[in-house]
VOPAGU-2260 file (C-alpha; in pm, 1 decimal, decimal comma):
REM VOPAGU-2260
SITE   aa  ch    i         X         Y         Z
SITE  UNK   A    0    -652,1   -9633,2    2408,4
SITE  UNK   A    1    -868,2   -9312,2    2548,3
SITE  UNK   A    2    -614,1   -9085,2    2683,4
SITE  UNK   A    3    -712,0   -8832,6    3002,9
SITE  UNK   A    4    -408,2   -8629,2    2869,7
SITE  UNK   A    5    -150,8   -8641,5    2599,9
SITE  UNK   A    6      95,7   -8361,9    2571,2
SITE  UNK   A    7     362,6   -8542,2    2337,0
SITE  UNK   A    8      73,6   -8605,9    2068,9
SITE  UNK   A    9     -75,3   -8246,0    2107,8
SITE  UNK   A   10     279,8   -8110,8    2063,3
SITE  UNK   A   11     396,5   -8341,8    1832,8
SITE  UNK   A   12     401,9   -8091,2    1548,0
SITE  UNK   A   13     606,7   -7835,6    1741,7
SITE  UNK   A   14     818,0   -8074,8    1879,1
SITE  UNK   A   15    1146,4   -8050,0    1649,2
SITE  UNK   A   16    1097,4   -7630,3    1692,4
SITE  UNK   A   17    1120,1   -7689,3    2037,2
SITE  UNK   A   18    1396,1   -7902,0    2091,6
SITE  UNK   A   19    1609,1   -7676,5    1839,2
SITE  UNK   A   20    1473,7   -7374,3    2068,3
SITE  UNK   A   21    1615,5   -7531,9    2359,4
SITE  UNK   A   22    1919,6   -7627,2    2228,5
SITE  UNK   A   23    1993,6   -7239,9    2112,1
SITE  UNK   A   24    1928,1   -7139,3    2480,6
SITE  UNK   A   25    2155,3   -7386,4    2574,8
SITE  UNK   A   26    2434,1   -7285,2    2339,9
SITE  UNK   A   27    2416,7   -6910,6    2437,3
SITE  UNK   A   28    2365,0   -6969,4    2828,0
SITE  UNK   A   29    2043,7   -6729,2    2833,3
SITE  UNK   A   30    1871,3   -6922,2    3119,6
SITE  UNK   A   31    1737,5   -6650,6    3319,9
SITE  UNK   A   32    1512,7   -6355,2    3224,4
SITE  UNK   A   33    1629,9   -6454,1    2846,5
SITE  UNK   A   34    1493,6   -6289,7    2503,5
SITE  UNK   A   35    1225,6   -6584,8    2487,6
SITE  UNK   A   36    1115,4   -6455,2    2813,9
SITE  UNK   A   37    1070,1   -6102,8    2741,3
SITE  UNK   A   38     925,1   -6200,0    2378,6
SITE  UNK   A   39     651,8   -6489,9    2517,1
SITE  UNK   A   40     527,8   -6144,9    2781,2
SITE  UNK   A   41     486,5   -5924,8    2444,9
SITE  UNK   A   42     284,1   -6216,3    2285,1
SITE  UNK   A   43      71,6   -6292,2    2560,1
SITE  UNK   A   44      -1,0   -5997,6    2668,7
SITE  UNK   A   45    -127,4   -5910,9    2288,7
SITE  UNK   A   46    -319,0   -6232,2    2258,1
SITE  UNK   A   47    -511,2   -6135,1    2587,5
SITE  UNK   A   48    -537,5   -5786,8    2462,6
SITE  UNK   A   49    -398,2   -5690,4    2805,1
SITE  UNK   A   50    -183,0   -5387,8    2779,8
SITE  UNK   A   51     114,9   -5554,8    3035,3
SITE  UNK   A   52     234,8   -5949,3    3087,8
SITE  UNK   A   53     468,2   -6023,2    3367,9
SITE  UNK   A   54     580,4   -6392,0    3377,6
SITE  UNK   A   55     677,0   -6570,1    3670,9
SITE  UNK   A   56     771,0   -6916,3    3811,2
SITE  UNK   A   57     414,3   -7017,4    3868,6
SITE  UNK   A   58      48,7   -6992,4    3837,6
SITE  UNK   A   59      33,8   -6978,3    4311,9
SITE  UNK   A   60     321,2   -6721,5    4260,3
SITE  UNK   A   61     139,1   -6523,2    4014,0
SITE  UNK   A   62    -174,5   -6497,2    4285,8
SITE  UNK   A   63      65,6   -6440,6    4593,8
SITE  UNK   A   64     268,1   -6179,8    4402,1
SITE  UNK   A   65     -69,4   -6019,3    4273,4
SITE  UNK   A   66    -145,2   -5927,7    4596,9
SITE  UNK   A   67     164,3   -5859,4    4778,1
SITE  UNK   A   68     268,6   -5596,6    4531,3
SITE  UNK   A   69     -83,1   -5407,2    4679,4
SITE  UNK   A   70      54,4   -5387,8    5006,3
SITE  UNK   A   71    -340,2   -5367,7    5197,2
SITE  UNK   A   72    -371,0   -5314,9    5563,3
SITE  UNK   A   73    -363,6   -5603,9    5828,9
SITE  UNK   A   74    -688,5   -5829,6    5815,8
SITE  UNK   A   75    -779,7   -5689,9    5483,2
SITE  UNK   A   76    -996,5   -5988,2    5351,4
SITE  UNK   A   77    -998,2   -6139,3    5017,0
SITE  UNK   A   78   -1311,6   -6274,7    4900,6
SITE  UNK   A   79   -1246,7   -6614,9    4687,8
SITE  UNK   A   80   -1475,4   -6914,9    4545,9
SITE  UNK   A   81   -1533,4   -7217,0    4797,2
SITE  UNK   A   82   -1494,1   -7438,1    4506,4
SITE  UNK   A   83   -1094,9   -7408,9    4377,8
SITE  UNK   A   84    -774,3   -7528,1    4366,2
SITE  UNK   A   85    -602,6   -7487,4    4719,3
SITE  UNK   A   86    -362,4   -7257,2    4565,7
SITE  UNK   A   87    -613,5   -6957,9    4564,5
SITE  UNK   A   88    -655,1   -6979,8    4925,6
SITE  UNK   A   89    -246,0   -7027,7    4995,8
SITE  UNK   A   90    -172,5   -6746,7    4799,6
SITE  UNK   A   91    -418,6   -6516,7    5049,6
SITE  UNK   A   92    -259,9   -6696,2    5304,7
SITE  UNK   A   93      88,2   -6663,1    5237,0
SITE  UNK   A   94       4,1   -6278,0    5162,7
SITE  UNK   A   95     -72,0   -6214,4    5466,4
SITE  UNK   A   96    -425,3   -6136,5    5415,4
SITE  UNK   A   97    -732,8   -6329,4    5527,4
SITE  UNK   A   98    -921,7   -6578,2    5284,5
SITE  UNK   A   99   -1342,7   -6570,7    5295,1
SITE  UNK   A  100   -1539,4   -6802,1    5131,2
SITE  UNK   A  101   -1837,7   -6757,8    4896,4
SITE  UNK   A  102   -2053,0   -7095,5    4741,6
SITE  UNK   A  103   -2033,6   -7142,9    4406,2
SITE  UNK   A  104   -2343,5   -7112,9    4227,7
SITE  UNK   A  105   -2598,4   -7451,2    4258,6
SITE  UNK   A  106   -2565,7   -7471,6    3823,4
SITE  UNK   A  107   -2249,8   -7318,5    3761,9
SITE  UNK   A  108   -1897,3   -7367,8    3885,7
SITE  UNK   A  109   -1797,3   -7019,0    3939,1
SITE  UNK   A  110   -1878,3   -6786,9    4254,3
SITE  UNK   A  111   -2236,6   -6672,3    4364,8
SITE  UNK   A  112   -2262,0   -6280,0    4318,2
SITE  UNK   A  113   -2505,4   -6329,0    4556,4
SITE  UNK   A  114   -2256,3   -6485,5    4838,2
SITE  UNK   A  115   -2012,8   -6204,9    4753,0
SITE  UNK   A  116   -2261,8   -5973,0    4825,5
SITE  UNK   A  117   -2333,3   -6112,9    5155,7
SITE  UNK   A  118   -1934,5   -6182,7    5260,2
SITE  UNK   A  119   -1838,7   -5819,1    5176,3
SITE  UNK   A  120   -1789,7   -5671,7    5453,3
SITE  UNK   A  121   -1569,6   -5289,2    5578,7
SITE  UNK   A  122   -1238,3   -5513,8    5558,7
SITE  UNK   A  123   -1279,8   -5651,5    5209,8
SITE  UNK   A  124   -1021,4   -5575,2    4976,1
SITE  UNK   A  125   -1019,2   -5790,1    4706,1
SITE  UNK   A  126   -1243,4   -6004,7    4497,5
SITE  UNK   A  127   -1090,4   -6317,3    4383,0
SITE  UNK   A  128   -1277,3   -6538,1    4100,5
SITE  UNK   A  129   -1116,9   -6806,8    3936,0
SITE  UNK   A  130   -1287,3   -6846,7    3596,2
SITE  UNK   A  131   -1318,3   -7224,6    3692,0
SITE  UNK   A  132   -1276,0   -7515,8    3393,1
SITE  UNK   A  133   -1231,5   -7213,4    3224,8
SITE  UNK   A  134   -1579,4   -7105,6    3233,2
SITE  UNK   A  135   -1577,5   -6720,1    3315,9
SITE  UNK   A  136   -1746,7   -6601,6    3598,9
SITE  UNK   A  137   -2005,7   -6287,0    3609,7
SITE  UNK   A  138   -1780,6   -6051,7    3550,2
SITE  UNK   A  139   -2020,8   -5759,3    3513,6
SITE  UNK   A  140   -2199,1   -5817,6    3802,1
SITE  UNK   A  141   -1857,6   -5799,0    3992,7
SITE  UNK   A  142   -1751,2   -5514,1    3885,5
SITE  UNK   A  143   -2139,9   -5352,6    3952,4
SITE  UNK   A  144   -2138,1   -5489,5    4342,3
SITE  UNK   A  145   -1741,7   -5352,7    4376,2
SITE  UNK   A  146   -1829,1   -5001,9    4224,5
SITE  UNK   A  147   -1752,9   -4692,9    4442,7
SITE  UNK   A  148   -1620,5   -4953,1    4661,8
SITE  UNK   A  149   -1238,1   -4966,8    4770,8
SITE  UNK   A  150   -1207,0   -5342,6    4637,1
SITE  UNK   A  151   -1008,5   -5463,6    4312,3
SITE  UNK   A  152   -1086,1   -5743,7    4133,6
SITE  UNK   A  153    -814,4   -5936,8    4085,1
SITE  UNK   A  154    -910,8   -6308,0    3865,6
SITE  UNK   A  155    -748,3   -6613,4    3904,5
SITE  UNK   A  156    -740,6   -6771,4    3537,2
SITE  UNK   A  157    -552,5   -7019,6    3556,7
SITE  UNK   A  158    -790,6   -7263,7    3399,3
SITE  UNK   A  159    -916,0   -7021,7    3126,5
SITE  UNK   A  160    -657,5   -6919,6    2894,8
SITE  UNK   A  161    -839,7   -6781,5    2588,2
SITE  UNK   A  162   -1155,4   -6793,0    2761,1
SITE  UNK   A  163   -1357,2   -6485,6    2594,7
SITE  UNK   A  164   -1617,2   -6235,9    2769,8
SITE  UNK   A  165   -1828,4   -6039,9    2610,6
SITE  UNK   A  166   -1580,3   -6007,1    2327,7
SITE  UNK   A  167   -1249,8   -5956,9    2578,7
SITE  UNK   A  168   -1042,2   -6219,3    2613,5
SITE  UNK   A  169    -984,6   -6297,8    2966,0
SITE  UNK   A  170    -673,1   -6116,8    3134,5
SITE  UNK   A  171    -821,3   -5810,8    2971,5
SITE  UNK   A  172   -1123,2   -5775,1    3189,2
SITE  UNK   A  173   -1018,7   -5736,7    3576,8
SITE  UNK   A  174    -709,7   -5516,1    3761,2
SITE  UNK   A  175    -502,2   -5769,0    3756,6
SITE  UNK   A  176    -523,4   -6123,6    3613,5
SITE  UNK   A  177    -364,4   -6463,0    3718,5
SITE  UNK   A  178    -245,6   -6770,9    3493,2
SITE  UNK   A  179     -69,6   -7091,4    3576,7
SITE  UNK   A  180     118,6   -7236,8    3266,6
SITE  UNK   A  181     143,3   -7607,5    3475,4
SITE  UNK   A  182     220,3   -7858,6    3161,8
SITE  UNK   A  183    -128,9   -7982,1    3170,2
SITE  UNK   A  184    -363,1   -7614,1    3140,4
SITE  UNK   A  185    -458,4   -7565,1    2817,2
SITE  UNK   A  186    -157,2   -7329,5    2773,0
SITE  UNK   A  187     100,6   -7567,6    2921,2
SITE  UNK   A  188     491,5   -7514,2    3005,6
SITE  UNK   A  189     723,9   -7825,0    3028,4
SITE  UNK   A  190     738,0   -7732,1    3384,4
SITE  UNK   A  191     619,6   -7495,3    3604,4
SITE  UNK   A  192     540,4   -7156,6    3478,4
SITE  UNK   A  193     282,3   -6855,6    3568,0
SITE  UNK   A  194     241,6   -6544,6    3389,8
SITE  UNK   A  195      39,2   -6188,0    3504,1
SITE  UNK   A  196    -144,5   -5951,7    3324,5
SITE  UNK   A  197    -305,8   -5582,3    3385,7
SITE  UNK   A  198    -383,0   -5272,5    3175,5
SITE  UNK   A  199    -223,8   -5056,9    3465,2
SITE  UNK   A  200     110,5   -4945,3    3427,0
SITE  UNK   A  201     180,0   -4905,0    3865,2
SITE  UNK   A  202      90,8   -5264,0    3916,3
SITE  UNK   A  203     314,3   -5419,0    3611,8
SITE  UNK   A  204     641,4   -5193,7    3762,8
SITE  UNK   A  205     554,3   -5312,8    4097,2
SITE  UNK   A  206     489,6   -5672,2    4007,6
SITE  UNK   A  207     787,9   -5672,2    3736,1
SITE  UNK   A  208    1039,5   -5569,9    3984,9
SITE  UNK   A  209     852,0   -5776,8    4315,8
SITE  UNK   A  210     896,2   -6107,7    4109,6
SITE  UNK   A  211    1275,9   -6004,9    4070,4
SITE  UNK   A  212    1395,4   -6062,7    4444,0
SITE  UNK   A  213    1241,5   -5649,1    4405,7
SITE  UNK   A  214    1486,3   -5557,8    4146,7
SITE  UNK   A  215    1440,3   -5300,5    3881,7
SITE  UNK   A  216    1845,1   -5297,8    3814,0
SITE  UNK   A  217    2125,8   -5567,8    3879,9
SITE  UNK   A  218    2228,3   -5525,2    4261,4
SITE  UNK   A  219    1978,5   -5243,5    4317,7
SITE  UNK   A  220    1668,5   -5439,3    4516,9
SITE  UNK   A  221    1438,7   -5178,3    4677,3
SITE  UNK   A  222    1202,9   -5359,1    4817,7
SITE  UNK   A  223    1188,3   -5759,1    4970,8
SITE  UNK   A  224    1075,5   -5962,3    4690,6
SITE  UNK   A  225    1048,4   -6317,6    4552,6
SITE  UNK   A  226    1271,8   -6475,9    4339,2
SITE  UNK   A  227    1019,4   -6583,5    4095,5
SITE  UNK   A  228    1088,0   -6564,6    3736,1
SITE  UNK   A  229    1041,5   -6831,6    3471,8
SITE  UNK   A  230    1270,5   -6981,1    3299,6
SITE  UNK   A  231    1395,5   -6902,4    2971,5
SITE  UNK   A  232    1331,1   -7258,3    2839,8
SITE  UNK   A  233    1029,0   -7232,7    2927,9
SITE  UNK   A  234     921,9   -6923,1    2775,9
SITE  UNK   A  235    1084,2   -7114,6    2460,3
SITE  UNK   A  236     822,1   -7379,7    2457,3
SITE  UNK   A  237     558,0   -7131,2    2550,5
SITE  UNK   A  238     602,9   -6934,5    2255,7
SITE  UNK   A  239     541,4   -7210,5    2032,2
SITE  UNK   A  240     249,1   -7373,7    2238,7
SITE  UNK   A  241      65,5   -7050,4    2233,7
SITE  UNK   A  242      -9,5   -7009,2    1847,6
SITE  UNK   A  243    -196,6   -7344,5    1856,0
SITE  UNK   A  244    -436,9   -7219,1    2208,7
SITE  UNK   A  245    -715,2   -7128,2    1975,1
SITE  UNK   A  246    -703,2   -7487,2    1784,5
SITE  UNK   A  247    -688,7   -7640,5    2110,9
SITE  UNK   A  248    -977,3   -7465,8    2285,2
SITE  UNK   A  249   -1173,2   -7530,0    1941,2
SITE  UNK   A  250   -1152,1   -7905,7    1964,7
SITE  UNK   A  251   -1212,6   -7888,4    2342,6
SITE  UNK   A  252   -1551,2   -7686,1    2241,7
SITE  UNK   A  253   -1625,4   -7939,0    1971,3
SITE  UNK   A  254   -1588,4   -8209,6    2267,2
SITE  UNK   A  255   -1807,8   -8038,9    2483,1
SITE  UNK   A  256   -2104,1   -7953,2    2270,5
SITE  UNK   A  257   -2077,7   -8333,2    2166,0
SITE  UNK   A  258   -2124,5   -8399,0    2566,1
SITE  UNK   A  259   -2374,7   -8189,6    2637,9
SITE  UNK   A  260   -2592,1   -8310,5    2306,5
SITE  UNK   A  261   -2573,4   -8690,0    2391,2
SITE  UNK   A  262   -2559,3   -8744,0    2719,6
SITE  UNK   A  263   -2847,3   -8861,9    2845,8
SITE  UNK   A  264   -2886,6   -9031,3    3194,4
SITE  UNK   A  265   -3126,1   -8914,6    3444,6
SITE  UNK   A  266   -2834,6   -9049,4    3706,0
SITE  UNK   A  267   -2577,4   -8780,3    3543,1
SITE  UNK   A  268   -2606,5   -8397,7    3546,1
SITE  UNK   A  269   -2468,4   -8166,1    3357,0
SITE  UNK   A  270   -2319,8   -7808,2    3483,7
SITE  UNK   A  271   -2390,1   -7452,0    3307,9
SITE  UNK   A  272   -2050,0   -7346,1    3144,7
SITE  UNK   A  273   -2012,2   -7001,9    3018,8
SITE  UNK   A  274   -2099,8   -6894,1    2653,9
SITE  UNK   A  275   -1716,3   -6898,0    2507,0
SITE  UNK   A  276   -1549,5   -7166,1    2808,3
SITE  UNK   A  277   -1256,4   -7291,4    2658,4
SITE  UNK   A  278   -1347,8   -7666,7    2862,6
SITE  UNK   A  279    -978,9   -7671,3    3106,8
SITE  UNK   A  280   -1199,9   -8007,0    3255,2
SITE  UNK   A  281   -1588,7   -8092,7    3159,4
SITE  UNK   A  282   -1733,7   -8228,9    3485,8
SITE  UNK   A  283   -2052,8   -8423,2    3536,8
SITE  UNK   A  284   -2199,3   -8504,7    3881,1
SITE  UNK   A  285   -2374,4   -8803,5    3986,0
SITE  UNK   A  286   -2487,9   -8904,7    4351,9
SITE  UNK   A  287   -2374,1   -9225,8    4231,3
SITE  UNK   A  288   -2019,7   -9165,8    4168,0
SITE  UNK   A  289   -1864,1   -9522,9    4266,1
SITE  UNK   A  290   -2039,7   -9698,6    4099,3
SITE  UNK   A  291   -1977,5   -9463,9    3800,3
SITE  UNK   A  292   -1620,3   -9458,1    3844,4
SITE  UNK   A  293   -1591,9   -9832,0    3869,3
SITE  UNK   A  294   -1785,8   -9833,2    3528,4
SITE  UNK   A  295   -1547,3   -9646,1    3359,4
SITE  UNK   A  296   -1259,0   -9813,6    3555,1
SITE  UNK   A  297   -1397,9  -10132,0    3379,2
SITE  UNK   A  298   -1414,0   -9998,3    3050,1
SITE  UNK   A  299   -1074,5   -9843,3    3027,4
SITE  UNK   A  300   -1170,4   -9487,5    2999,6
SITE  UNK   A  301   -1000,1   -9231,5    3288,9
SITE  UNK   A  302   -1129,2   -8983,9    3475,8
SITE  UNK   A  303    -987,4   -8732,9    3723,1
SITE  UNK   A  304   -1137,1   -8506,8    3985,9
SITE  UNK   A  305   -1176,4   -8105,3    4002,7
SITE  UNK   A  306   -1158,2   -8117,7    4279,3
SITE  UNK   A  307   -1282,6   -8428,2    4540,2
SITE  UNK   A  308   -1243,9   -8123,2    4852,9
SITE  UNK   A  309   -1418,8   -7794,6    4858,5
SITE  UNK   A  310   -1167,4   -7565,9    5068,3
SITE  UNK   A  311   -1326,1   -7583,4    5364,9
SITE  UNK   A  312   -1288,8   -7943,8    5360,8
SITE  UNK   A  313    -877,4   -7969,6    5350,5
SITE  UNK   A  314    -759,3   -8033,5    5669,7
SITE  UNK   A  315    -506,6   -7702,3    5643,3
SITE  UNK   A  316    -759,0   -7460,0    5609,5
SITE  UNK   A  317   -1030,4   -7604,5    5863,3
SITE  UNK   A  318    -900,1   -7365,5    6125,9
SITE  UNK   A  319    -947,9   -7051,9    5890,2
SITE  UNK   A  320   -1350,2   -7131,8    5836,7
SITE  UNK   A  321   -1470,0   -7237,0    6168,3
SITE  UNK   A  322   -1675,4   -7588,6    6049,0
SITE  UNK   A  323   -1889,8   -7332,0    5757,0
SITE  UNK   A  324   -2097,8   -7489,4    5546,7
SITE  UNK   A  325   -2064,8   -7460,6    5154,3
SITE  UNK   A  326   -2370,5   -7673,1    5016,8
SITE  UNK   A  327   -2308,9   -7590,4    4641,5
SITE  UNK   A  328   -1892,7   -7682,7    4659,7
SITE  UNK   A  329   -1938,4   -7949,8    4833,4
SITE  UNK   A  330   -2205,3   -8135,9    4620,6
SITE  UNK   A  331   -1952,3   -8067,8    4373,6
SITE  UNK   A  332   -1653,8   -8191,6    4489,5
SITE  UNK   A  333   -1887,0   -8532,0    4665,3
SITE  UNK   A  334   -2007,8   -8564,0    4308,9
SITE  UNK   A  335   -1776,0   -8428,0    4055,6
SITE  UNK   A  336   -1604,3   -8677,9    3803,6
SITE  UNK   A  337   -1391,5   -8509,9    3532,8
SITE  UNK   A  338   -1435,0   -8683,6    3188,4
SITE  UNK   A  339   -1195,9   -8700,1    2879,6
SITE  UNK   A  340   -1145,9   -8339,9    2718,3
SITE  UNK   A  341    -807,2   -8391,4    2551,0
SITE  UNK   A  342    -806,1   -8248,6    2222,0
SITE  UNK   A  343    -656,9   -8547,7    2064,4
SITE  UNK   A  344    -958,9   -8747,9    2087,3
SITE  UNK   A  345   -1092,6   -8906,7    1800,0
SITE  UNK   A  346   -1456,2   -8946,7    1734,2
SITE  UNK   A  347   -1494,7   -9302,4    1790,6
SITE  UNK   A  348   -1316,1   -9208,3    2164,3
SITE  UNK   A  349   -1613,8   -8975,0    2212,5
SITE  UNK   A  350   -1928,3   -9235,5    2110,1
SITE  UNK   A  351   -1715,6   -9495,9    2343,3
SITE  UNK   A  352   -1708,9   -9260,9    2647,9
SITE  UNK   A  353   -2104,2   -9152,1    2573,3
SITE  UNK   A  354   -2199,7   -9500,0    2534,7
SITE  UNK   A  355   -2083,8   -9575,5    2861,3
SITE  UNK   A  356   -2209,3   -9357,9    2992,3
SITE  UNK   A  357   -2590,0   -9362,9    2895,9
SITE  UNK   A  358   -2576,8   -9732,9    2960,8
SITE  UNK   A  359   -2499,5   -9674,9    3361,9
């Protein structure tokens, strides 16, 4: 049986550790800001090559605190991809700042430099890429168009842990960085779970003590925070899931250069992924996606979609972008089918998938 997902056979050597991990935390009621926690933001932050990690409940509260802890003017605008999970745009929201929209690129599904360029406007504040099925977005041409300008970049990666550019990991390569550790990423709690990263010590004290109900000291809170901190538990299983990342992301490369080498249908097409993506989902379009999916439906195989609505599209955020137009996102999300990437596939999963594929 082909398996979108399986979390208990990826972890199945770890699993014991775990479970005596837990039980330890358990025993010595250290549920909250524990040793594990502090220990898994040492680790990750060295695996990134960032010089900070702050960990937090999860990957929206990660964006949301990210920003908050900047404190920018009224109307400041954030720019972020058309093309995301809706969290990106809550957490501008629930900020209080003011999400724009830029298309994704027509090959690629990370931002256009070239929208950004034309969004960016006196009020911008903040450039927002997510490094989408964690292929990384242009980075350098980012930082080139926000140069001299009063903008941070700030990088949702929630999708692209151990994603590599230009020889930096990402959550190395922007101000501050954003990752969700949701059980299914490819750096997965048992539960929810976010962690932050930055090489500048002002933002990790601010976003430290901001994710501690704005605590530096027991009692003291100077500032209104969140109460946003992950669980010790969590940080447990973390530890443990995060020395096998790089074995993960390997097989999911292996499975997507096997893709991308045998698929051949002039009804399917391909995206442009980033030279090191670490494959989060592998997406192919079709303009005939029905009767696609109810192929695969009839062979057993599952499939998902990232994501079937560009942002524009969800009824909550219609009012925020005034019936715009997003050509590239939306062909995306009306043609979009996310295929089998688990790194527990076997081979003779793989010729099954691309056989049915090529036949359609």
């Amino acid at each position: 049986m082909i398996k979108f997902l399986d979390i208990a056979e990826q972890d199945k050597k770890i699993q014991k550790l775990i479970f005596n991990d837990i039980k330890k935390i358990i025993k010595n009621n250290n549920f909250i800001l524990g040793d594990k926690v502090i220990k898994f933001e040492k680790y990750f932050a060295k695996y990134c090559g960032a010089k900070y990690a702050i960990s937090c409940a999860n990957g929206t509260d990660a964006l949301t605190i990210a920003l908050k802890v900047l404190n920018l003017p009224k109307n400041s605008e954030v720019i972020i991809p058309a093309m995301t999970y809706c969290s990106t745009a809550f957490s501008v929201i629930n900020a209080g700042l003011k999400p724009v929209l830029a298309d994704i690129e027509h090959t690629t599904p990370t931002i256009s430099c070239d929208e950004i360029l034309r969004k960016i406007n006196k009020n911008t504040r903040v450039i927002m890429p997510v490094h989408l099925y964690g292929s990384v977005c242009k980075v350098d041409e980012i930082k080139k168009i926000i140069k001299g300008k009063k903008i941070l970049f700030i990088d949702d990666c929630s999708q692209a842990h151990g994603a590599i550019y230009k020889k930096s990991k990402v959550g190395s390569i922007s101000d501050i960085s954003c990752f969700s550790l949701y059980p299914g990423k490819n750096l997965g709690a048992y539960g929810d779970a976010g962690i932050i990263t930055t090489n500048y010590k002002k933002y990790y004290d601010k976003i430290k003590n901001f994710r501690n109900l704005g605590s530096s000291k027991k009692f003291i809170h100077n500032q209104v925070g969140f109460n946003s901190r992950l669980d010790t538990i969590q940080a447990a299983v973390l530890i443990r899931k995060l020395k096998y990342l790089d074995l993960n992301n390997k097989k999911r490369q292996l499975i997507a250069k096997y893709y991308s080498k045998n698929i051949k249908n002039k009804k399917i097409n391909l995206l442009n992924y980033s030279k090191h993506c670490v494959f989060h989902q592998f997406v192919i379009l079709t303009k005939y996606r029905k009767k696609l999916i109810n192929k695969l439906q009839d062979n057993n195989i599952p499939f998902s979609f990232h994501y079937p609505f560009a942002l524009n599209q969800l009824s909550s955020l219609k009012s925020f972008f005034r019936k715009k137009k997003f050509p590239n996102a939306e062909q995306l999300a009306r043609e979009g089918i996310s295929i089998p990437i688990n790194p527990n596939l076997k081979n003779e999963n793989l010729v099954k998938i691309v056989k049915v594929l090529n036949s359609f």
